[in-house]
N, C-alpha and C positions, 0 to 999 in steps of 0.2 A: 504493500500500500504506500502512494506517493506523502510524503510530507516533510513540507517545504519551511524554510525557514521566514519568519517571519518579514523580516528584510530581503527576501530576494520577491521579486516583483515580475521576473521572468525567469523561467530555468529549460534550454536546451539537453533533454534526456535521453542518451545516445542515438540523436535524430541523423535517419538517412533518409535522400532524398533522388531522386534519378529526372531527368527531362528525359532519359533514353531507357527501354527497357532493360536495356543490356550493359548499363554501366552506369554504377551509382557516380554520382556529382558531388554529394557532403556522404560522409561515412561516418557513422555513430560517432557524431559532435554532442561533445556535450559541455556546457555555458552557461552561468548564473549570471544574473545583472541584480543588481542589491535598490533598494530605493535612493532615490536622489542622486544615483551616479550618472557623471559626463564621459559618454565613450566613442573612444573613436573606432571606427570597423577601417583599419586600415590592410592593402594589398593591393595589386595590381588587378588593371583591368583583366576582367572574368575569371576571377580569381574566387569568387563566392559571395563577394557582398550583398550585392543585389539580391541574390537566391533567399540569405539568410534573413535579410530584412523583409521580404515577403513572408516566409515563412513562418515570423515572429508575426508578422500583423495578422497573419492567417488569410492572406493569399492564395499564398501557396500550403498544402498538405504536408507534412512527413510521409514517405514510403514505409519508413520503420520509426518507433521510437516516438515518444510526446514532447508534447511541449505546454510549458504548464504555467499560467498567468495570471498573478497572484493567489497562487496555490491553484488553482482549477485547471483542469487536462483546456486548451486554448479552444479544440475543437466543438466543444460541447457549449461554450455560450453563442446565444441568439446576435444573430448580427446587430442588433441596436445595442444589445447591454453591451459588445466588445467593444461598438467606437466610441462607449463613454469612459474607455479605461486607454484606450492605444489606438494612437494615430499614425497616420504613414504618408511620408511626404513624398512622394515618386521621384525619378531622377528629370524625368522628362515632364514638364508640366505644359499643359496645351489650355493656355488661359484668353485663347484671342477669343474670346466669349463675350456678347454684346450686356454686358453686365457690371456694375458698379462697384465696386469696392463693399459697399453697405449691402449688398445683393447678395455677392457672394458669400460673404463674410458669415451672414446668418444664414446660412445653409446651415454651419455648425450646429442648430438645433434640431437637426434631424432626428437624434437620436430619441428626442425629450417630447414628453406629453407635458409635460408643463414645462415653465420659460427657466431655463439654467437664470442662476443667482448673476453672472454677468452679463451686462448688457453687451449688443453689439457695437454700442458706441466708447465701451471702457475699452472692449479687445481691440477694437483699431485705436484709440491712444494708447494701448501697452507698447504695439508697434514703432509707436510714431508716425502714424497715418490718418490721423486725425483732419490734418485740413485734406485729404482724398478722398474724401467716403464719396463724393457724389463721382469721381473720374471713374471712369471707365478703365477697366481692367488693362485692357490691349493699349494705353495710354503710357503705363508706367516701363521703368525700367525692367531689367531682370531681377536685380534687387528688390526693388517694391512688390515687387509682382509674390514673392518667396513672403516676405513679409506677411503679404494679403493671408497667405494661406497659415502662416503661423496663426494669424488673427482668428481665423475661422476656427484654428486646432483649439485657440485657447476659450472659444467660448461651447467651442464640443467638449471643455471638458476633461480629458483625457490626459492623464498622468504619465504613462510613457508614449514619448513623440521617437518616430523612427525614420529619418532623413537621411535621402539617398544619395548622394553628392550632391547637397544643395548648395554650394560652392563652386560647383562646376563652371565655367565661362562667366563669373562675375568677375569684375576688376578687386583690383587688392582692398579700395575702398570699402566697398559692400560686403566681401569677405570677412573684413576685420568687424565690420558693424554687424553684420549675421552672428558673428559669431559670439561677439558682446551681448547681443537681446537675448542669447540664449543662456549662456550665464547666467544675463540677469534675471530670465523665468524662472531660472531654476533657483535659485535662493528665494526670489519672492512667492513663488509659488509651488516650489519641492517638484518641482517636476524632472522625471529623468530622460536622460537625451540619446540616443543611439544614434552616431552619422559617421556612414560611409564614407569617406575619401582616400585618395591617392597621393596625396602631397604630403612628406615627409616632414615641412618645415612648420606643416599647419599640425600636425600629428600632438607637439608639444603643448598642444592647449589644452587637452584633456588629463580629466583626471586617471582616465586607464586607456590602455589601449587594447585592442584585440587583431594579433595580428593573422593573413589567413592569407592561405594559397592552395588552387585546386580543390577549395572545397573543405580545406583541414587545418585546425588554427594552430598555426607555428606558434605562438608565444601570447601571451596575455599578463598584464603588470601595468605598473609606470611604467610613463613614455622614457623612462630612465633604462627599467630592467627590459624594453621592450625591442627599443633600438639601437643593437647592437651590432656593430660589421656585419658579423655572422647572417643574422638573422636576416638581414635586411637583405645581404647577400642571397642569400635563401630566394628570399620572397620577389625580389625584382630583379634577380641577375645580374645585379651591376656591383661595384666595387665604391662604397660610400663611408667616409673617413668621417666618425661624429669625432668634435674636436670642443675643451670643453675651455672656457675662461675660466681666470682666477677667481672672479668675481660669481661662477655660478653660473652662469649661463652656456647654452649649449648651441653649438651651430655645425653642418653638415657641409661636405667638402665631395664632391664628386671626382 
């Protein structure tokens, strides 16, 4: 009989999974995510993130093995009650939709017969989107646009957000500001973060990382015990010198 601890929030239970009958993609993975933790899913392209992150949202299936979401097998809740616990931010978002900012935004009450305690006008000031509510979605940046949809997550609710390279083709700007709001949800509102990326140098803002290739996770820790020659070597076939200052800080050398 499963039982979880009370602090994990998500638990990967020697989960396999195949796109192909004839060869498994993840092989009995198994991964706890604790409440309030910021994680990175870091690896190369098709390397597993993506897979994994559907999977956690319940997307996608396990071929073998559970997965279990704050204590409950993931499978077994009704689609409304799961997207008031875990949200899933796609890598690709196709937002040229003739629709508003305020429009959008409150879809996030889908899940609710009655009106969530946030307004949708507080979730677009969490953002910083307040003077847009009336723009038009296909108006904004890549940035704003990512924004919108946090906004929407945060009046759906939902305590673990799982974000697929949302950093993907934004400029360094919106990078470093995505990456701050989330942060700051996550102290103001205990919310825990799971986001896929591929940049090594963005790797260090989280409080763990999870590192994966082929489907099977090379290493998991700080971004200290995580990104080592070795490992990295491992994971992206290249040769990357972490080099650290006296002062504590850390920087990568290719």
């Amino acid at each position: 009989m499963y039982s979880a601890s009370d602090s994990h929030i998500l638990d990967f239970d020697t989960v396999s999974f195949s796109y192909d009958q004839e060869k498994s993609f993840l092989q009995d993975m198994s991964a706890a995510i604790k409440n309030g933790e910021f994680i990175g899913l870091l690896g190369a392209n098709g390397s597993g993130k993506s897979t994994i992150l559907k999977l956690a949202s319940g997307i996608l299936r396990p071929l073998r093995g559970r997965i279990h979401l704050w204590g409950k097998a993931l499978d077994t809740y009704k689609n409304r009650d799961r997207a008031k616990l875990v949200s899933y931010l796609p890598q690709f978002l196709d937002l040229n939709i003739p629709f508003t900012v305020r429009e959008f935004v409150s879809m996030g009450r889908y899940p609710y017969d009655t009106l969530p305690e946030l307004s949708v006008e507080e979730a677009i000031g969490m953002v910083g989107l307040s003077e847009y509510e009336d723009t038009l979605i296909s108006n904004l940046s890549g940035g704003e646009r990512r924004r919108v949809y946090i906004a929407m997550t945060l009046l759906q609710g939902a305590g673990l957000v799982l974000l697929d390279e949302p950093l993907a083709n934004l400029d360094i700007k919106y990078q470093i500001e995505l990456l701050k709001l989330l942060q700051d949800l996550r102290e103001r509102r205990n919310i825990t973060a799971i986001m896929a990326l591929h940049d090594i140098n963005i790797a260090f803002q989280f409080d763990r990382l999870i590192l994966v290739k082929e489907g099977r996770i090379l290493g998991s820790g700080t971004p200290q015990e995580v990104l080592t020659q070795e490992l990295l070597k491992e994971a992206f076939d290249v040769t990357i010198e972490m080099k650290r200052e006296e002062r504590g800080g850390v920087f990568i050398r290719y």
